[in-house]
C-alpha positions as CSV (number, residue, x, y, z in Angstrom):
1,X,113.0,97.1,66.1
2,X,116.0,99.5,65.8
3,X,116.1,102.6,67.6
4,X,116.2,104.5,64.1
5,X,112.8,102.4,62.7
6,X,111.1,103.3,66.2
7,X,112.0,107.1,65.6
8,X,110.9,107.2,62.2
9,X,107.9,105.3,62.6
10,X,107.1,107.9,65.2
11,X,107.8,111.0,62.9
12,X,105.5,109.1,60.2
13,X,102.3,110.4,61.8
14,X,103.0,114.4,61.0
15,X,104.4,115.5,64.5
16,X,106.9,117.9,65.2
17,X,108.9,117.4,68.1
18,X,112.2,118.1,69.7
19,X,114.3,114.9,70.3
20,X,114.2,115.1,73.8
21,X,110.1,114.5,73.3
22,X,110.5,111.7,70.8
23,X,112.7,110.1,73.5
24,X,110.0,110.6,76.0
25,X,107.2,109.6,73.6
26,X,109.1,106.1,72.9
27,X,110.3,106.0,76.7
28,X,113.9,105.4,75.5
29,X,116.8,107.7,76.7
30,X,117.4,110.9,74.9
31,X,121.1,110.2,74.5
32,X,120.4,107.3,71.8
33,X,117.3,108.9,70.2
34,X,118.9,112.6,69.4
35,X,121.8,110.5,67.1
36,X,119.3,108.7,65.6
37,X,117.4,111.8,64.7
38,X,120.5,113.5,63.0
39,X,121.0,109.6,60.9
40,X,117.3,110.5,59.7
41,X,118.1,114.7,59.1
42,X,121.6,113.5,56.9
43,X,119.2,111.0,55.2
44,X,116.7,114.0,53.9
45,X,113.8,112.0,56.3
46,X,113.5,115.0,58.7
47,X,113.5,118.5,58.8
48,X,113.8,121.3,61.4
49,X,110.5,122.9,61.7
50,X,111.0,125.4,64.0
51,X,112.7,126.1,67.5
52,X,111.8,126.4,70.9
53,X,112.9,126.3,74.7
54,X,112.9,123.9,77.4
55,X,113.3,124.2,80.8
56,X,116.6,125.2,81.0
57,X,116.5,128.0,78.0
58,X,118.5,125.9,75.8
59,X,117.0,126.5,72.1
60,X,115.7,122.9,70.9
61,X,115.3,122.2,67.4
62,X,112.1,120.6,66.4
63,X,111.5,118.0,63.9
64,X,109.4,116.6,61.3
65,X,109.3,114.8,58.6
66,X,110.9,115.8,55.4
C-alpha cells in the first residue's frame, strides 16, 4: 500500500489529527506523511478541523475527513 491509501484509510474512521499523529499512528516518518496529507486536502478528502500546539508552540493544523 501507498503512503497516501495508508493515510486515508486512517482518516476514514472519523479522527482528527495533526500530521505529525497520523505519522505516529502509522509509525511512518512525518516528513512523507504531512505531503501526503496536503495530496488528500488539494483532493477535497480532508479538511482542517481545528488547530492546536505541540511541544514546541508551533500551531498544528488538524485534520479530518472532508
Amino acid at each position: 500500500m501507498t503512503v497516501r491509501v495508508l493515510v486515508w484509510d486512517l482518516m476514514q474512521h472519523g479522527v482528527h489529527l495533526t500530521a505529525d499523529e497520523i505519522a505516529g499512528a502509522l509509525d511512518l516518518p512525518v516528513l512523507s506523511v504531512r505531503p501526503r496529507v496536503c495530496e488528500l486536502a488539494r483532493a477535497n478528502k480532508l479538511k482542517p478541523s481545528g488547530t492546536k500546539k505541540n511541544r514546541r508552540g508551533n500551531t498544528m493544523t488538524i485534520w479530518t475527513r472532508a
